[in-house]
C-alpha positions, 0 to 999 in steps of 0.5 A: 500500500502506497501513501501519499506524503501528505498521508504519511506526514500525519500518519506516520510522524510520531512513530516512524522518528528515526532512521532504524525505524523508517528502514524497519517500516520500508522492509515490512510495507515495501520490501521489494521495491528497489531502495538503491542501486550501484553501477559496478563494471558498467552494471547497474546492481540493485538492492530492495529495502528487505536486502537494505535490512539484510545487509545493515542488521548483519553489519551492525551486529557485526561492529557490535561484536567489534565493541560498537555501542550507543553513543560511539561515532563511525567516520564514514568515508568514501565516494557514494557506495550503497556500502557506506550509506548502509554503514551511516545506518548500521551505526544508527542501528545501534544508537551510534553516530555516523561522522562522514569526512569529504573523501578528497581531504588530506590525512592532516584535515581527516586528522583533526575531524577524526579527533574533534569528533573522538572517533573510535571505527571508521568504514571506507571504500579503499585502499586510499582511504585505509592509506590515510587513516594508517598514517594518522594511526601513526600519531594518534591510535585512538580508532581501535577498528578500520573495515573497508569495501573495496579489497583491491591493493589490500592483499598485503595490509595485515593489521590486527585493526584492519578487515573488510567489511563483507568479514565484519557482516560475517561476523555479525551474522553469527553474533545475530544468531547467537543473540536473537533480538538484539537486533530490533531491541536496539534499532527501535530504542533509538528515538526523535530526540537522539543524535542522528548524524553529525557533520562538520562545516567546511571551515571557511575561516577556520577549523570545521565545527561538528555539527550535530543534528537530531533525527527530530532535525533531520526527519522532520525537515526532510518530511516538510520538503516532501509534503511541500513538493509532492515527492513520493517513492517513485522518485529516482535520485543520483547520489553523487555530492560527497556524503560528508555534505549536507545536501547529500545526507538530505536528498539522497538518505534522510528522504528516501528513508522518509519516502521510500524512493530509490537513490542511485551511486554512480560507477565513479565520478568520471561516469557521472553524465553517462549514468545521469542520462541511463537513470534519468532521474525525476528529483536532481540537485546540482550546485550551480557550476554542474549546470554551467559545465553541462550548458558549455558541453551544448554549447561546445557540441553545437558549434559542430553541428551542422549549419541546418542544425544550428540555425533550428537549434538557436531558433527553438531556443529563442522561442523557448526563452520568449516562452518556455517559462511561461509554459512551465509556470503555467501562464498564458501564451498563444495558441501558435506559441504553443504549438510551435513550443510542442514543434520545439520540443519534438524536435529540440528540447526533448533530445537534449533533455535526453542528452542532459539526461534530464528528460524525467525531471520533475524537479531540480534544485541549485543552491550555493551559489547564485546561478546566472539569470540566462543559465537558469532560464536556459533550463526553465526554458526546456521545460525543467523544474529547477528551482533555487533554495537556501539552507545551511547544516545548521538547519538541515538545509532547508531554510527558503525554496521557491514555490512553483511558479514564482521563480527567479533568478535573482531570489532564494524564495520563500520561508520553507514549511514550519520555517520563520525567517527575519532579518536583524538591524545589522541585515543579517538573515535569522531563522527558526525552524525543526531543522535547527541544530542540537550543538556544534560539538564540544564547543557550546562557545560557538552554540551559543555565539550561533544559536540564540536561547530561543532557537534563532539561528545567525546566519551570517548571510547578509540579506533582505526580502524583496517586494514579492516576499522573496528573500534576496541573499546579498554576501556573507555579512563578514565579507560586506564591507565599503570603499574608502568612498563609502560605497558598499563593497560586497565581493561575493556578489561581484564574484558570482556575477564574473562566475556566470560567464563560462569562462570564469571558474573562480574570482576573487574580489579585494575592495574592503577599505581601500579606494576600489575593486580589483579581481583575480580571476581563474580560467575555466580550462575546458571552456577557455582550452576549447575556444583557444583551440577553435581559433588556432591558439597554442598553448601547454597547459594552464599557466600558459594558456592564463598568461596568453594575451588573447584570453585576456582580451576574452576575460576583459569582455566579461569584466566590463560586462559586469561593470557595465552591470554594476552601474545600474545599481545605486548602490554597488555604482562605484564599486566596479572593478578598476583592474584584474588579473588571471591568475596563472595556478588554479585556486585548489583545496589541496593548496588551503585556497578553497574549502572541500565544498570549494568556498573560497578563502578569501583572506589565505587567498589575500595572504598567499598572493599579497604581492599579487594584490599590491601589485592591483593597487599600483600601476605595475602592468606585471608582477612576478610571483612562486608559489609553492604548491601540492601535487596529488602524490604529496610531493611539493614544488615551486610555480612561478609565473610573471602575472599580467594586469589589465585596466578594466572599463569603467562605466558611468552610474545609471540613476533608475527612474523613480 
């Protein structure tokens, strides 16, 4: 039997509370469906709910028979594994608390969460994962147990705190029945109030902070995002974000828990288009820089096309944009519009919907950063459901989403369900809700610095809402700062506007108590490399394809283009960008310059690069620069580089009619 959300959220609120008793219910009301499905050796293999049960409850008794007990944390890390997710919920099976790391982080970052979070067993997916965790045992033997999924290259690992995870099942099936009832006793003796999971903030300006969220927090906001758009156990989700980030643990584990929909794992992450477009998924999250990538990819296999197909290509398209988002909202466009749309759709929008692998999207969500205005009608236009929201880990994600049919690209929508939503004298956004975290841990400092006695939450986003009741997320409130003049200077802001260009990967904007705006900017290599190569441009790499004169001229257009931009705005008129430079490395979280969910830490970036920026704030064309930088098999070396600098256009304030 089949419940709607709605039907669910009244009938099964109080009962099914954490995440052992959802997986309980799912075995017993679906056991047959399809919960999860994985693509090995280019095979999808499929697991039901009753396998899901199967697999955790011998898993967890087999980490019970390795001394794993309520309360205790399990570090999880890896790519998204049908595995690892079941190893979060044989954890939480026992009343234990799952810890997942970003599996691109470096020993010593792994190091400092693994000991933050006191961290005892660790499941991960390979031999590169064991690697790190060996050489942190080196200084700290605190995690007593590591098992893992993937044996290849572990033939000669012999550790007495070494074993996989398929041994520990074993063992756990012997302890199962040597123990009947233990089982259920502890899966349903976890209840709403307990710890769920907690995740650690990606420590922009500092270490991460663990952030621990309740099943309450979790599963209540998780049913609310259900129940206001309509999700059901149909849906189809691809689990490909980092399991450490918690957008991931929302949409690809704690509503699926909710729902009952399957979620699929990619074979790898270079396989992640292909899969996308075999699973055609009908819910999807990407942040922002995944729909840039796929609209370049169009584009860049456009201007192969024929002549015939390209001019049917930009006509379509352009009927799309004039009414393609009229459509999908549901407003009013003519009965020829409409027909030549349907023409538009057999002929163009439908087959490359099919190629996005997006034909089956009933909804889609962006959020981390702003998406460009044309990037996100683009999508709109072919007839997809994608919508921005704004959330954070402190509040399980959901904070603001954009109802159907009031979407824009220049808002983060409204208050999500059971969410209030205020902004202080000082402009920065404030919510409350279920979502709200328990704690950040060991460290009630920062709880109380961040989370009031009432449960108001300071964001630090500096924002307002606009006249159709939308809020508009401005800039980090820190990062808000003036120009000598007085002007506002908000660099977040500046920066997503050079990011929407797809040749502009990163920016970064230094203005906060000095007379103007100055930029570094890093090049999008694929999309520059594939417009250098159509016109016969040379070049060996990334430093030199930065330093060509050329992309500069290219990089320059977009500069101007958003000065153009900012002086239509009163407020932001004089904060302009007097003058840039391509910065000839790429900006890397190996390299301390961006966090693992690739924010960008703008005062090391300040630091690292200080002769570059006084280099802005004179009137040298050139300065020299060597940079240390970290290979991926550890090894470090010098790059040095003669950094060219450009004057960028300056346009003058346009004061807006009254």
């Amino acid at each position: 039997m089949s419940l709607s959300p709605d039907r669910k959220a009244t009938v099964n609120a109080e009962q099914l509370n954490t995440f052992p008793k959802l997986l309980l219910n799912h075995a017993n009301v679906r056991g047959r469906k399809i919960a999860m499905r994985e693509k090995d050796l280019g095979i999808w293999q499929a697991w039901t709910w009753q396998q899901i049960l199967d697999e955790v409850r011998a898993l967890a008794c087999g980490l019970a028979a390795l001394g794993f007990k309520a309360g205790d944390k399990l570090a999880i890390i890896g790519d998204n594994r049908p595995c690892l997710y079941m190893s979060m919920a044989a954890a939480q099976c026992l009343g234990g608390v799952p810890v997942p790391l970003y599996q691109d982080s470096v020993a010593k970052e792994m190091a400092f969460v693994l000991d933050n979070a006191d961290v005892h067993f660790a499941i991960v997916e390979d031999q590169e994962q064991v690697d790190k965790l060996l050489e942190i045992r080196d200084g700290n033997d605190a995690i007593g147990h590591i098992l893992y999924d993937d044996p290849r290259g572990m033939r000669h690992y012999d550790f007495p705190f070494l074993d996989s995870i398929e041994q520990a099942q074993k063992l756990g099936r012997e302890f199962d029945q040597a123990n009947p009832g233990f089982f259920e006793q502890q899966a349903k003796a976890v209840d709403g109030d307990d710890i769920a999971i907690m995740l650690y903030t990606s420590g922009t300006t500092g270490n991460p902070k663990g952030v621990v969220l309740t099943y309450d927090n979790v599963i209540i906001t998780a049913r609310n995002g259900i129940v206001r758009e309509g999700l059901t156990e149909n849906e189809e989700v691809l689990a490909y974000l980092p399991m450490a980030w918690v957008g991931d643990n929302l949409f690809s584990y704690a509503q699926s828990f909710v729902a009952g929909f399957t979620v699929n794992c990619p074979e790898s992450g270079a396989t992640i288009l292909t899969d996308l477009r075999e699973i055609g998924p009908t819910y999807y999250f990407a942040p922002p820089r995944v729909y840039e990538n796929m609209l370049t990819q169009v584009m860049i296999r456009m201007e192969d096309a024929s002549r015939i197909k390209q001019r049917m290509f930009h006509y379509f398209m352009a009927l799309a944009k004039r009414v393609g988002t009229r459509i999908l909202d549901g407003k009013a466009v003519t009965f020829a519009e409409k027909l030549l749309y349907k023409l538009g759709n057999f002929l163009v929008y439908g087959p490359l919907r099919d190629v996005l692998g997006l034909n089956r999207i009933r909804l889609a969500y962006t959020a981390g950063e702003a998406i460009g205005p044309e990037i996100f009608d683009f999508y709109r236009s072919l007839g997809i459901n994608i919508k921005q929201l704004y959330g954070q880990t402190e509040g399980m994600v959901f904070i603001c989403v954009q109802p159907d049919g009031e979407v824009y690209a220049d808002t983060v929508g409204t208050p999500a369900i059971d969410v209030e939503v205020k902004i202080d004298d000082n402009g920065e956004v404030l919510y409350r809700s279920p979502g709200v975290f328990h704690s950040y841990y060991k460290s009630p400092e920062a709880t109380a610095k961040t989370k009031t006695e009432d449960g108001w939450v300071y964001t630090g986003d500096a924002g307002y809402f606009a006249e159709n009741g939308h809020l508009k997320i401005i800039d980090r409130a820190k990062d808000v700062g003036k120009l000598l003049d007085g002007t506002m200077f908000a660099p977040k802001y500046i920066e997503n506007k050079l990011k929407f260009f797809s040749f502009i990967k990163e920016a970064v904007a230094f203005g906060d108590r000095r007379e103007n705006t100055c930029i570094f900017v890093n090049i999008d290599l694929e999309a520059v490399g594939n417009w250098a190569e159509r016109r016969n441009l040379g070049y060996s790499g990334y430093v030199d394809l930065a330093a060509q004169p050329e992309v500069y001229d290219l990089i320059q257009e977009c500069v101007d283009k958003v000065n153009e931009d900012l002086s239509r705005d009163p407020l932001l008129a004089k904060s302009q960008i007097k003058r840039f430079l391509v910065l000839h490395k790429e900006l890397d979280a190996d390299d301390g310059e961006l966090t693992r969910t690739r924010k960008v830490r703008r005062s090391f970036i300040e630091e690292r690069y200080a002769p570059l920026v006084e280099a802005l704030y004179s009137d040298v064309a050139e300065c020299h620069i060597e940079t240390e930088v970290k290979f991926e098999d550890g090894r470090t070396g010098k790059l040095a580089a003669d950094v060219k600098i450009r004057e960028a256009r300056q346009f003058t304030p346009v004061a807006k009619a009254s």
